[in-house]
VOLO-488944 format. One record per residue: residue number from 1; residue in one letter; y, z, x of N, C-alpha, C in turn. Coordinates in nm, 2 decimals. Last residue first. Layout:
N
{fikol = NUM lofi = a nc2 = Y nc3 = Z nc1 = X cac2 = Y cac3 = Z cac1 = X cc2 = Y cc3 = Z cc1 = X}
...
END
This chain:
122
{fikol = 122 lofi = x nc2 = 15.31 nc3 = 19.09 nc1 = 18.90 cac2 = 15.45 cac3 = 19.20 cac1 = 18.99 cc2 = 15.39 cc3 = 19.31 cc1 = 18.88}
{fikol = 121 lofi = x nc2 = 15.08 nc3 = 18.88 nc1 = 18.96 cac2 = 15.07 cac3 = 18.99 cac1 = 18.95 cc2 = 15.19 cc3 = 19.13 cc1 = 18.98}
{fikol = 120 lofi = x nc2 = 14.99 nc3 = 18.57 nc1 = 19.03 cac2 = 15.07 cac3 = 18.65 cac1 = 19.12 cc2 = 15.08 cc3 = 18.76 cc1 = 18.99}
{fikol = 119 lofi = x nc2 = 14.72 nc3 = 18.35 nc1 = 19.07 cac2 = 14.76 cac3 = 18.44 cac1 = 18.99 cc2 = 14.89 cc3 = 18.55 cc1 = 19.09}
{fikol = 118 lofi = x nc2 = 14.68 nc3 = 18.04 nc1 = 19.18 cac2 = 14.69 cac3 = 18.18 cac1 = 19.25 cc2 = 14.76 cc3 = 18.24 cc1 = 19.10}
{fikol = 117 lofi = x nc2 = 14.41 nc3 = 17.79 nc1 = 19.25 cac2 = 14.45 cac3 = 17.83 cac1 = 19.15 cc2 = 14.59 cc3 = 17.97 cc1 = 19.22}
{fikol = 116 lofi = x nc2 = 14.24 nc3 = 17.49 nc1 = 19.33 cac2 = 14.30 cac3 = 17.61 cac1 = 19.34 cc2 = 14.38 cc3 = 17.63 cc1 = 19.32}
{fikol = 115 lofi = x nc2 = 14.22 nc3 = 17.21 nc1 = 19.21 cac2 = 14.10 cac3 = 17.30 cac1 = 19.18 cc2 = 14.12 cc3 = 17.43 cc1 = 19.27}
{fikol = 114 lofi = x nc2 = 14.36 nc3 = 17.08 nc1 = 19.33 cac2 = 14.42 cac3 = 17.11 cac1 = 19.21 cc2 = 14.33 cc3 = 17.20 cc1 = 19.12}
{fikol = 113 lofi = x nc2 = 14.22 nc3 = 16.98 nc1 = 19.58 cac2 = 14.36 cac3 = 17.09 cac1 = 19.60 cc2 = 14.42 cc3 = 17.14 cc1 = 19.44}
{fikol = 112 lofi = x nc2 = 13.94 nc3 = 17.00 nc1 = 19.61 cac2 = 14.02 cac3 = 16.92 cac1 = 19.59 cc2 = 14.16 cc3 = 17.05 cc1 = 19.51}
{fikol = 111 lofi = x nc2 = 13.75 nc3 = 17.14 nc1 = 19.74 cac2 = 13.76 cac3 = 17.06 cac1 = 19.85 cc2 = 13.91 cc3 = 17.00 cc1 = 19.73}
{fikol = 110 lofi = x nc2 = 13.57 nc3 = 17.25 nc1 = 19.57 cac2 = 13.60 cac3 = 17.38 cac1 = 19.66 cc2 = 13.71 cc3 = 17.31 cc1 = 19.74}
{fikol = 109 lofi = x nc2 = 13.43 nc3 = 17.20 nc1 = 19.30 cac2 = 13.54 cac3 = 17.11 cac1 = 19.36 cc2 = 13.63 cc3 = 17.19 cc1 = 19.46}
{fikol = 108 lofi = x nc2 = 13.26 nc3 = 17.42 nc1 = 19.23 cac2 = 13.18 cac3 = 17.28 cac1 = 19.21 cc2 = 13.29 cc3 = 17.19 cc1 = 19.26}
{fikol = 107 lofi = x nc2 = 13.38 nc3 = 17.65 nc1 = 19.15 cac2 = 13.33 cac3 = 17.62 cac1 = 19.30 cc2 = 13.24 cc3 = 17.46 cc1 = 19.33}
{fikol = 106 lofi = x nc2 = 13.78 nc3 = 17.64 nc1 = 19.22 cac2 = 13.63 cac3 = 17.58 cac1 = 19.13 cc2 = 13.49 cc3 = 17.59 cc1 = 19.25}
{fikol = 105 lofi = x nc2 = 13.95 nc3 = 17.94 nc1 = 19.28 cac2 = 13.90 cac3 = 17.84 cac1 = 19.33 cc2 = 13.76 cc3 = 17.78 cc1 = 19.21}
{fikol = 104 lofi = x nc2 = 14.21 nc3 = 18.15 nc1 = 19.34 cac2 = 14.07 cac3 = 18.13 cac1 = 19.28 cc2 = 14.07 cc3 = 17.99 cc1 = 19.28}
{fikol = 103 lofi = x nc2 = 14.38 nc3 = 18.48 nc1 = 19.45 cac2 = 14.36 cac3 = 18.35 cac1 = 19.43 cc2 = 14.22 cc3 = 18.34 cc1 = 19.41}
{fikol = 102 lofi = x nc2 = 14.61 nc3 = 18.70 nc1 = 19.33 cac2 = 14.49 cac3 = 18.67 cac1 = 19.35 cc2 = 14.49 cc3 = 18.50 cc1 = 19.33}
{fikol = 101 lofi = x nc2 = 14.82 nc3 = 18.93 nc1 = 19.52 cac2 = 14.83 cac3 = 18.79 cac1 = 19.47 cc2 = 14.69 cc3 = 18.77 cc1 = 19.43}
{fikol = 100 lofi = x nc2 = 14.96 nc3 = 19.24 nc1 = 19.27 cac2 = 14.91 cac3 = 19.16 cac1 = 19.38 cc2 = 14.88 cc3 = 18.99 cc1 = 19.36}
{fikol = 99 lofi = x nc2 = 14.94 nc3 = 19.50 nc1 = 19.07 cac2 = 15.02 cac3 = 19.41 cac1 = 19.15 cc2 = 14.87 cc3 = 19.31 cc1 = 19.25}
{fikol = 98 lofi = x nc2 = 14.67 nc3 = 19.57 nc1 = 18.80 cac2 = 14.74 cac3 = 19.61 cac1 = 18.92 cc2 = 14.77 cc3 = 19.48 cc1 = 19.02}
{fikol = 97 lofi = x nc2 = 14.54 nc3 = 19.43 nc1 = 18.61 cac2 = 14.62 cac3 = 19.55 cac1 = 18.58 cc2 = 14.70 cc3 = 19.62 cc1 = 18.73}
{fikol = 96 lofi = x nc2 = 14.45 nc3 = 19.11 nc1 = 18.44 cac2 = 14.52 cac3 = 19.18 cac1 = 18.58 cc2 = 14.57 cc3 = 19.33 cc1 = 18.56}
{fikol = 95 lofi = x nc2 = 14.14 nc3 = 19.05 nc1 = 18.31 cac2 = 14.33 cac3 = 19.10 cac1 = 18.21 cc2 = 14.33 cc3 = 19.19 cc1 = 18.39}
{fikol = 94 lofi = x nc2 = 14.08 nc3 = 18.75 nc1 = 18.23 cac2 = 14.04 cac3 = 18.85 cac1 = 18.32 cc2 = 14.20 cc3 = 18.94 cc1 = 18.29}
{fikol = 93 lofi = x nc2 = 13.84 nc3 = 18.55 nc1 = 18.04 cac2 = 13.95 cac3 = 18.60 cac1 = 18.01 cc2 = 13.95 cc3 = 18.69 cc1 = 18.14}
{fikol = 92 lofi = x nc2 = 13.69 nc3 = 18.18 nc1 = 17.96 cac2 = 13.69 cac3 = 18.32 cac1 = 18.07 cc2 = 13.82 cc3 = 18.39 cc1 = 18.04}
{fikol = 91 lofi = x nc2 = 13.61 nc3 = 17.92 nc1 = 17.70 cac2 = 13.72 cac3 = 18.08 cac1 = 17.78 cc2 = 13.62 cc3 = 18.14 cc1 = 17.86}
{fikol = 90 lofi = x nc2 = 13.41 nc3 = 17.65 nc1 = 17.61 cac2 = 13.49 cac3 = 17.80 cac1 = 17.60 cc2 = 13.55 cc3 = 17.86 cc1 = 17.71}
{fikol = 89 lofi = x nc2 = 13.31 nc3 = 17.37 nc1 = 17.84 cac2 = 13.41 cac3 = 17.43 cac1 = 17.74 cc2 = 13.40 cc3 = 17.61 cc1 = 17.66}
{fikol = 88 lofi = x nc2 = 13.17 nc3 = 17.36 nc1 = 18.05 cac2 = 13.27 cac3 = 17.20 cac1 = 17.99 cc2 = 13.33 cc3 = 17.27 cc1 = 17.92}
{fikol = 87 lofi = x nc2 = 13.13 nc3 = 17.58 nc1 = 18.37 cac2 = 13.14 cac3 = 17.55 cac1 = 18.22 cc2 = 13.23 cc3 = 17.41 cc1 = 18.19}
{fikol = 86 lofi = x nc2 = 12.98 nc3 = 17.66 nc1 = 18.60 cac2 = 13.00 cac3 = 17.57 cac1 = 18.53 cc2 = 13.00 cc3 = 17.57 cc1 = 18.39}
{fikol = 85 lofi = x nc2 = 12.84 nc3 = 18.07 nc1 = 18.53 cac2 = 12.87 cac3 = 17.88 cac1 = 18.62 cc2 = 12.93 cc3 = 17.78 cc1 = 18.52}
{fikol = 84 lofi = x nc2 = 13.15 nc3 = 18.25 nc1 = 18.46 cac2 = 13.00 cac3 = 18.27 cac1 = 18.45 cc2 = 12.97 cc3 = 18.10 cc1 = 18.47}
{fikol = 83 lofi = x nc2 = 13.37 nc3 = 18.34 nc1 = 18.62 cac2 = 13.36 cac3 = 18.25 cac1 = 18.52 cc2 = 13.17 cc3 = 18.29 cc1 = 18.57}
{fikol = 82 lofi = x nc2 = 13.50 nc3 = 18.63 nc1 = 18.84 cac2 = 13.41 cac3 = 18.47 cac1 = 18.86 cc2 = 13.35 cc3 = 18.46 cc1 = 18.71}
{fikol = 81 lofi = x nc2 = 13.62 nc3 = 18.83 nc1 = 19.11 cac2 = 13.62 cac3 = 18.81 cac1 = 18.96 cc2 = 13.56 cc3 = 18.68 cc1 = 18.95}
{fikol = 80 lofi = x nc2 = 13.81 nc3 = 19.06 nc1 = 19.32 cac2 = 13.70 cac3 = 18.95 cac1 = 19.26 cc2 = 13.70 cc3 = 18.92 cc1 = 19.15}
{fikol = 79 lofi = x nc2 = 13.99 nc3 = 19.07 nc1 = 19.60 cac2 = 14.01 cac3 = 19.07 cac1 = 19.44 cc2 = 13.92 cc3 = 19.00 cc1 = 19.38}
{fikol = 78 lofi = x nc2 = 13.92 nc3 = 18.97 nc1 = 19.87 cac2 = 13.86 cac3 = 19.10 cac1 = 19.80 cc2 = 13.86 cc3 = 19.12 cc1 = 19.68}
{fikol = 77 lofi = x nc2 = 13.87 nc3 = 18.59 nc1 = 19.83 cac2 = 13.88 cac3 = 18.72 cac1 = 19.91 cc2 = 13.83 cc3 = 18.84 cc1 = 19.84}
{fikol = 76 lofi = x nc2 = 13.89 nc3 = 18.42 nc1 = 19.51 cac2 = 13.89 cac3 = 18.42 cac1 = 19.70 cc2 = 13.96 cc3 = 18.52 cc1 = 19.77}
{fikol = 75 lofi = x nc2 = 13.69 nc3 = 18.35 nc1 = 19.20 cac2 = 13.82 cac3 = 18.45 cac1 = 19.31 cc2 = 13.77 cc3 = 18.45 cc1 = 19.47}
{fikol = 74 lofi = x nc2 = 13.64 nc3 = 18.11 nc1 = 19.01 cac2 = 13.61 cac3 = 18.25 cac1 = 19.12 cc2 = 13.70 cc3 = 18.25 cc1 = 19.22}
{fikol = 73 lofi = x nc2 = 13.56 nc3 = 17.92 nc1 = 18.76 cac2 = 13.69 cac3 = 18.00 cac1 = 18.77 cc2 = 13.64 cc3 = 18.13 cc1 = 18.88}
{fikol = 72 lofi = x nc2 = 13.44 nc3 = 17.61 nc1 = 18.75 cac2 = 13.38 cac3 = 17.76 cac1 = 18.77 cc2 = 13.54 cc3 = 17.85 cc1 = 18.75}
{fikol = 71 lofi = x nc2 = 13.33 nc3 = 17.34 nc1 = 18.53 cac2 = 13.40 cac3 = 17.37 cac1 = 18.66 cc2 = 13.37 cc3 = 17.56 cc1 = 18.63}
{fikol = 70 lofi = x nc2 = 13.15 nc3 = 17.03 nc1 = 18.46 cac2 = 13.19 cac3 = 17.10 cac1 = 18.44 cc2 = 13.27 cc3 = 17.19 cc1 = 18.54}
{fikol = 69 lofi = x nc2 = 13.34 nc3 = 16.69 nc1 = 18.33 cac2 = 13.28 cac3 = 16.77 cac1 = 18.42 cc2 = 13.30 cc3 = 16.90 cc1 = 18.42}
{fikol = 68 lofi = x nc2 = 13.47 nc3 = 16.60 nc1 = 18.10 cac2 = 13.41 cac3 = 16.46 cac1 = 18.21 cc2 = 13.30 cc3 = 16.56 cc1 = 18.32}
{fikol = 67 lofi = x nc2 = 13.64 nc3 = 16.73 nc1 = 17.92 cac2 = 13.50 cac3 = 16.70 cac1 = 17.88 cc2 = 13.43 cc3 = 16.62 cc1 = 17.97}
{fikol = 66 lofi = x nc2 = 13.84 nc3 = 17.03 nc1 = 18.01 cac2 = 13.76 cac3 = 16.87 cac1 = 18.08 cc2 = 13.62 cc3 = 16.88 cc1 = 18.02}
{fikol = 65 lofi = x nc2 = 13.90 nc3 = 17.27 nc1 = 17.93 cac2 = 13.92 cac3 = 17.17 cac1 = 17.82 cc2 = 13.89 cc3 = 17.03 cc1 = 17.92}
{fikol = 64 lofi = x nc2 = 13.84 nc3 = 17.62 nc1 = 17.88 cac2 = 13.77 cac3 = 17.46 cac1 = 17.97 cc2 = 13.75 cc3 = 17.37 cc1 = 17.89}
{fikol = 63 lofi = x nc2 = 14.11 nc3 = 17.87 nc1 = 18.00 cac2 = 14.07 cac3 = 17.77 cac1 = 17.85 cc2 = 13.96 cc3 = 17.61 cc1 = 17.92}
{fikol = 62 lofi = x nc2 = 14.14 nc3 = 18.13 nc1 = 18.12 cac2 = 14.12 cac3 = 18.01 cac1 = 18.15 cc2 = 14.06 cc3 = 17.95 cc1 = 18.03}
{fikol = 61 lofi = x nc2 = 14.36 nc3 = 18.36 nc1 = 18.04 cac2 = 14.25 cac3 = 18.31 cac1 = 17.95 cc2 = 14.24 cc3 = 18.17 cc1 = 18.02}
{fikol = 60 lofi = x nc2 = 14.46 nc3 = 18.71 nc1 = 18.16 cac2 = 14.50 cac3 = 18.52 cac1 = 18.16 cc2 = 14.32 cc3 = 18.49 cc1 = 18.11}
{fikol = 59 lofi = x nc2 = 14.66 nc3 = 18.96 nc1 = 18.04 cac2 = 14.57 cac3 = 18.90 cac1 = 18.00 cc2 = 14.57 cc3 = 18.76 cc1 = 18.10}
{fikol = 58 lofi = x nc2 = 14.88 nc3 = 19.21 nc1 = 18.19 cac2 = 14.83 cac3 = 19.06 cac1 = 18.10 cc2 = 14.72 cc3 = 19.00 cc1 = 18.14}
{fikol = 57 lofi = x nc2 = 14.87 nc3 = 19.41 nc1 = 18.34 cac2 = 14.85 cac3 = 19.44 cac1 = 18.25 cc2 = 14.81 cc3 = 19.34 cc1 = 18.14}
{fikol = 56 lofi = x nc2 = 15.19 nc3 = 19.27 nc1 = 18.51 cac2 = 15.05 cac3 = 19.42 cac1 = 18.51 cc2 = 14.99 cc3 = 19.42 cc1 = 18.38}
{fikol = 55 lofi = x nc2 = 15.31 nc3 = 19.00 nc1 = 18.46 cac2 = 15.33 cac3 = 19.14 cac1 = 18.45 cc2 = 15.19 cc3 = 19.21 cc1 = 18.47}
{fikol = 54 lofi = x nc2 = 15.30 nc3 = 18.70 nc1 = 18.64 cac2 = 15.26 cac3 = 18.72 cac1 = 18.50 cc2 = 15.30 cc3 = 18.89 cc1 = 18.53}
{fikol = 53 lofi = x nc2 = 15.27 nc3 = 18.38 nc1 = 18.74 cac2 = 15.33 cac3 = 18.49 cac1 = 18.77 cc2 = 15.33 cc3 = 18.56 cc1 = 18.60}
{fikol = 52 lofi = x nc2 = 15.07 nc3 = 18.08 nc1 = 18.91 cac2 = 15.12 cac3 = 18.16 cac1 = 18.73 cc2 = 15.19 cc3 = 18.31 cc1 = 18.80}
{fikol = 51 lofi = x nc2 = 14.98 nc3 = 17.77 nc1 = 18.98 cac2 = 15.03 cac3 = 17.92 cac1 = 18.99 cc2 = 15.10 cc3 = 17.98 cc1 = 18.87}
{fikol = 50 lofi = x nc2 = 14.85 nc3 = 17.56 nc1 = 18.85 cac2 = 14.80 cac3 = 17.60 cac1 = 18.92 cc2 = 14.87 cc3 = 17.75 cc1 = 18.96}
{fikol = 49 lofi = x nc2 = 14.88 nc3 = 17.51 nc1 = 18.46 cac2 = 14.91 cac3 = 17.56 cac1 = 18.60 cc2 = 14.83 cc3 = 17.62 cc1 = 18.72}
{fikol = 48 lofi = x nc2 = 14.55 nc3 = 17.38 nc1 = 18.50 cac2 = 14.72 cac3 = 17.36 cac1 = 18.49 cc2 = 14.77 cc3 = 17.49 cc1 = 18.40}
{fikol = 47 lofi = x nc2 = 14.34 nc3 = 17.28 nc1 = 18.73 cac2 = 14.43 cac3 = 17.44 cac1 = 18.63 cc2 = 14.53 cc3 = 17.42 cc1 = 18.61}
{fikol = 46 lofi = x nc2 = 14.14 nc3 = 16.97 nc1 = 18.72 cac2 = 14.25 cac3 = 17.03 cac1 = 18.76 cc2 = 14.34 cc3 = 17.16 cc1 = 18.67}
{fikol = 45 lofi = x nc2 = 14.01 nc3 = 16.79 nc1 = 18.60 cac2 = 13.95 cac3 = 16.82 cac1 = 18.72 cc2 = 14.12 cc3 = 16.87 cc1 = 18.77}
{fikol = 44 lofi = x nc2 = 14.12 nc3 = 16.72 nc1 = 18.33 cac2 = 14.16 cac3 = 16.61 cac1 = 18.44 cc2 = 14.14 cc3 = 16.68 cc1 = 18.57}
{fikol = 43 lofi = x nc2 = 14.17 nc3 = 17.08 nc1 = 18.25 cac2 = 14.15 cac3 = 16.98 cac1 = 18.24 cc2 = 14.16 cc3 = 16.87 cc1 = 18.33}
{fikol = 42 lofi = x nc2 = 14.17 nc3 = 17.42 nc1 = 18.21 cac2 = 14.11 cac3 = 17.33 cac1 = 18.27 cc2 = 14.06 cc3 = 17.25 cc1 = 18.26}
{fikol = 41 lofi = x nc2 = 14.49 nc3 = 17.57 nc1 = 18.14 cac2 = 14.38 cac3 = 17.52 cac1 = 18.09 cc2 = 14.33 cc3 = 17.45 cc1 = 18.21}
{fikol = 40 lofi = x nc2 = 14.56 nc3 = 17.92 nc1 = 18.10 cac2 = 14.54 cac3 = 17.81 cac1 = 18.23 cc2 = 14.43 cc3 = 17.72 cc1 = 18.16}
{fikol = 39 lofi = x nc2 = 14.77 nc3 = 18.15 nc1 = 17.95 cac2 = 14.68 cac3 = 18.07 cac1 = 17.94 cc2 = 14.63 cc3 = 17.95 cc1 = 18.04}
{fikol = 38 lofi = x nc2 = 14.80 nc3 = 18.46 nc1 = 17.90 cac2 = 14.88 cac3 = 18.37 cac1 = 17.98 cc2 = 14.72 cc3 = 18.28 cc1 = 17.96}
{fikol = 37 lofi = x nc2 = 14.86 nc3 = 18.77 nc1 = 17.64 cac2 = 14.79 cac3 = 18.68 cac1 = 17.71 cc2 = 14.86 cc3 = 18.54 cc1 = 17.74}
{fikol = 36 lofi = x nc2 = 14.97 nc3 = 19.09 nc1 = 17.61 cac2 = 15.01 cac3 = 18.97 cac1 = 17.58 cc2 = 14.88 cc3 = 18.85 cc1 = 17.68}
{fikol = 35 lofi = x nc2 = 14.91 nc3 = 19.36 nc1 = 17.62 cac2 = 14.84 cac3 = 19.28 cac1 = 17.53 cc2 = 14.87 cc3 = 19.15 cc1 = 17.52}
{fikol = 34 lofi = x nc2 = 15.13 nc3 = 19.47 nc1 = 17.77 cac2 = 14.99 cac3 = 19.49 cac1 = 17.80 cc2 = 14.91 cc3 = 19.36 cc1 = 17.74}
{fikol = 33 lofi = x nc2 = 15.35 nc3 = 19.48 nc1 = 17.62 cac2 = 15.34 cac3 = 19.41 cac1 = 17.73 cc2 = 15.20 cc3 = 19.35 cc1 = 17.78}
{fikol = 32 lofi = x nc2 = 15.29 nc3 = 19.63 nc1 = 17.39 cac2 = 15.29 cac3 = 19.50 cac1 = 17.37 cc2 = 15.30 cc3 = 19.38 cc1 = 17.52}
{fikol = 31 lofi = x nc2 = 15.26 nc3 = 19.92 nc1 = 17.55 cac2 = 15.13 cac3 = 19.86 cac1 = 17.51 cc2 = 15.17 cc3 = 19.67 cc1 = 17.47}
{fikol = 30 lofi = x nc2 = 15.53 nc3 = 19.90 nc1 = 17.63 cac2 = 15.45 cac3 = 19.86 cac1 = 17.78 cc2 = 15.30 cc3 = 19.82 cc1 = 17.73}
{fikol = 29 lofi = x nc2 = 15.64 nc3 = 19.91 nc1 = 17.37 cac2 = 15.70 cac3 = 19.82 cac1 = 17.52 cc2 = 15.58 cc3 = 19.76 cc1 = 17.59}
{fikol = 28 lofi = x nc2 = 15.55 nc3 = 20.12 nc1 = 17.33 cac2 = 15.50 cac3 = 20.03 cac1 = 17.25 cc2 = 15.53 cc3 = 19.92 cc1 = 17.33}
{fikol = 27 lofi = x nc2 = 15.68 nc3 = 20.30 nc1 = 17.54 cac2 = 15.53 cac3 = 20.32 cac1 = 17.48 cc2 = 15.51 cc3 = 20.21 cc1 = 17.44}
{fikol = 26 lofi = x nc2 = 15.93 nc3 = 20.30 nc1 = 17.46 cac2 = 15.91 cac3 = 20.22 cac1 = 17.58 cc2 = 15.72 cc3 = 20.24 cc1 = 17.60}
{fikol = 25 lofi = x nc2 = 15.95 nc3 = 20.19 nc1 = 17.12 cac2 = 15.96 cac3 = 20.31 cac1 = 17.20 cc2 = 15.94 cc3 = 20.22 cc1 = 17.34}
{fikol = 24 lofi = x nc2 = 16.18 nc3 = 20.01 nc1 = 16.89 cac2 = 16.04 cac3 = 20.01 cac1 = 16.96 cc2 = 16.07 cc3 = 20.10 cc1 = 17.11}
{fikol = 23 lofi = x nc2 = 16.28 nc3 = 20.08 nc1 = 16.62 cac2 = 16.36 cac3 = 20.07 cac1 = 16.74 cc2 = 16.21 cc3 = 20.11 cc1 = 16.87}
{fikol = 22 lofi = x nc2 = 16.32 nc3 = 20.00 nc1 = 16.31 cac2 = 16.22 cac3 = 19.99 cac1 = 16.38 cc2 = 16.26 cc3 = 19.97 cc1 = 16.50}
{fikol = 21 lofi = x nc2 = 16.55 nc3 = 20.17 nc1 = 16.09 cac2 = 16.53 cac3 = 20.06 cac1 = 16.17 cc2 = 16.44 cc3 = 20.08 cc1 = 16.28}
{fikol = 20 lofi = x nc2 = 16.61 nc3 = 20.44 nc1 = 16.03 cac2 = 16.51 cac3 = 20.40 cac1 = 15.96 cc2 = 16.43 cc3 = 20.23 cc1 = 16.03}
{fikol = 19 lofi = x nc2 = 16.82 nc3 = 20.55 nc1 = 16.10 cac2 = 16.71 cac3 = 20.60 cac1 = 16.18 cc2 = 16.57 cc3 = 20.51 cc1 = 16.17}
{fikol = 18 lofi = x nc2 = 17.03 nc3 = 20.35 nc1 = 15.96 cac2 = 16.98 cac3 = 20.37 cac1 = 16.12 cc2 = 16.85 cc3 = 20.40 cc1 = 16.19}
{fikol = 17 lofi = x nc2 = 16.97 nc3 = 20.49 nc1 = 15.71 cac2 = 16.94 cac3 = 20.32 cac1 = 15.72 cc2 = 16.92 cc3 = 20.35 cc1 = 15.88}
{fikol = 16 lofi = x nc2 = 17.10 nc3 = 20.75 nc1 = 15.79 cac2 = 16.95 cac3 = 20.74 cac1 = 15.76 cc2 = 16.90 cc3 = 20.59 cc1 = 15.74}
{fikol = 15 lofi = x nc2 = 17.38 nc3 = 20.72 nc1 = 15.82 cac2 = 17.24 cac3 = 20.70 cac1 = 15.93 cc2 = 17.09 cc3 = 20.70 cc1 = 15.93}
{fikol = 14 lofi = x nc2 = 17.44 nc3 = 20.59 nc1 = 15.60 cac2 = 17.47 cac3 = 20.50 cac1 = 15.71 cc2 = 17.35 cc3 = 20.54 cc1 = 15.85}
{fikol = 13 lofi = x nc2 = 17.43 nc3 = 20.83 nc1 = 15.44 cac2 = 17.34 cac3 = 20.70 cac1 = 15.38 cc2 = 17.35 cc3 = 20.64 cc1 = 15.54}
{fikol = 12 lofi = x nc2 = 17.61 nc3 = 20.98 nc1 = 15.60 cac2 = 17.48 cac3 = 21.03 cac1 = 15.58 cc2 = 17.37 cc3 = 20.92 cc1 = 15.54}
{fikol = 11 lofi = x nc2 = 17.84 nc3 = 20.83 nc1 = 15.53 cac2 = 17.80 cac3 = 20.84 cac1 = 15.71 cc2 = 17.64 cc3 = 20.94 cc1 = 15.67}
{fikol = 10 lofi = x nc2 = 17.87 nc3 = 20.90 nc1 = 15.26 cac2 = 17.91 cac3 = 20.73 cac1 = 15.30 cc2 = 17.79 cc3 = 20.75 cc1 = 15.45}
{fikol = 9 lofi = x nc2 = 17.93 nc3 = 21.11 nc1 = 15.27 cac2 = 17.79 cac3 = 21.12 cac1 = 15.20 cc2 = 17.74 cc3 = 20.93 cc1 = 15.25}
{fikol = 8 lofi = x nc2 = 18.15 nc3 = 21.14 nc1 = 15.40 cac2 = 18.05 cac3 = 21.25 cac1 = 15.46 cc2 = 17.91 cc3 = 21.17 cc1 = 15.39}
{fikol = 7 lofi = x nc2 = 18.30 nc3 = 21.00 nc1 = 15.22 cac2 = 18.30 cac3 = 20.97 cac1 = 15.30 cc2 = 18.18 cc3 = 21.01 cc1 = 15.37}
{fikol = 6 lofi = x nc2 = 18.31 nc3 = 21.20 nc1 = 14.96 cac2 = 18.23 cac3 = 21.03 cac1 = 14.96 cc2 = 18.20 cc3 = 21.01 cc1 = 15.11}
{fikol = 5 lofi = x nc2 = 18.40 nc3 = 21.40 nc1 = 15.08 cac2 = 18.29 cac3 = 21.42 cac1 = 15.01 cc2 = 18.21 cc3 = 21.29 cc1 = 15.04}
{fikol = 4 lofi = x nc2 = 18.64 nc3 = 21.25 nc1 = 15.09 cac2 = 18.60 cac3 = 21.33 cac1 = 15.18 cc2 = 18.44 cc3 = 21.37 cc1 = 15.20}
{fikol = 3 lofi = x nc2 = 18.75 nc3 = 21.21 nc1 = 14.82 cac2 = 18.77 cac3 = 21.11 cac1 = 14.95 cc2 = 18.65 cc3 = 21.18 cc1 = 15.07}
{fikol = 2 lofi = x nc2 = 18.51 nc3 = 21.42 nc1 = 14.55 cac2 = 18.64 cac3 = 21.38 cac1 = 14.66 cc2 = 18.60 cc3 = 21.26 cc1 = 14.80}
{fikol = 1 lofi = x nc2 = 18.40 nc3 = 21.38 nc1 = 14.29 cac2 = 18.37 cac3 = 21.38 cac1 = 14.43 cc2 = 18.50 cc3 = 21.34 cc1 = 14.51}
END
C-alpha cells in the first residue's frame, strides 16, 4: 500500500467515525426542547418561584408540597387553565405552547401576594 493509498484510506476511516457521531438534528432540538419540564412548588402558602420564563412548548408541573393548607393553581384573564380544587399534595402539569404572559392565582389565598404566580412564555 502506498503513502498515498494509506493516506486516502486514513481520511475515509476518519470520516466515517465523523458521520457516525450523534449530531442532533434541529427536529430533535425543538422535540427535546418541547419535552423538557419547569417545576413550581407550592409550599409555606406560597409558588416558589413566583415568576418563571420558560420556551414554547415546556412543560410546568406545580408540585403541592404545603402540608398546613390546601391551595388551587387558576389562571387570570383569557389564558385559562385551573388545578382541579384545593389540593395538599400531587401535581397539576400545563405544557405552554404559544408565547405570552400568563398569570395565576390561589383561589383559596386571592389576597396574599405570594399566592400569585406569572408564567412568561418567549
Amino acid at each position: 500500500m502506498t503513502t498515498t493509498t494509506k493516506r486516502a484510506a486514513g481520511l475515509a476511516v476518519l470520516a466515517a467515525s465523523a458521520a457516525a457521531v450523534a449530531i442532533p438534528s434541529a427536529a430533535s432540538a425543538v422535540s427535546a426542547r418541547a419535552a423538557s419540564t419547569k417545576t413550581v412548588h407550592i409550599v409555606d402558602i406560597a409558588y416558589k418561584p413566583r415568576k418563571l420564563t420558560i420556551r414554547r412548548g415546556t412543560t410546568v408541573k406545580w408540585s403541592f408540597d404545603d402540608q398546613i393548607v390546601a391551595h388551587t393553581v387558576t389562571s387570570t384573564g383569557s389564558k385559562r387553565f385551573k388545578s382541579s380544587p384545593q389540593k395538599m399534595n400531587g401535581t397539576y402539569k400545563v405544557t405552554f405552547r404559544k408565547p405570552g404572559t400568563y398569570r395565576y392565582h390561589c383561589l383559596v389565598h386571592p389576597n396574599v401576594a405570594a399566592m400569585k404566580g406569572t408564567i412568561i412564555v418567549k
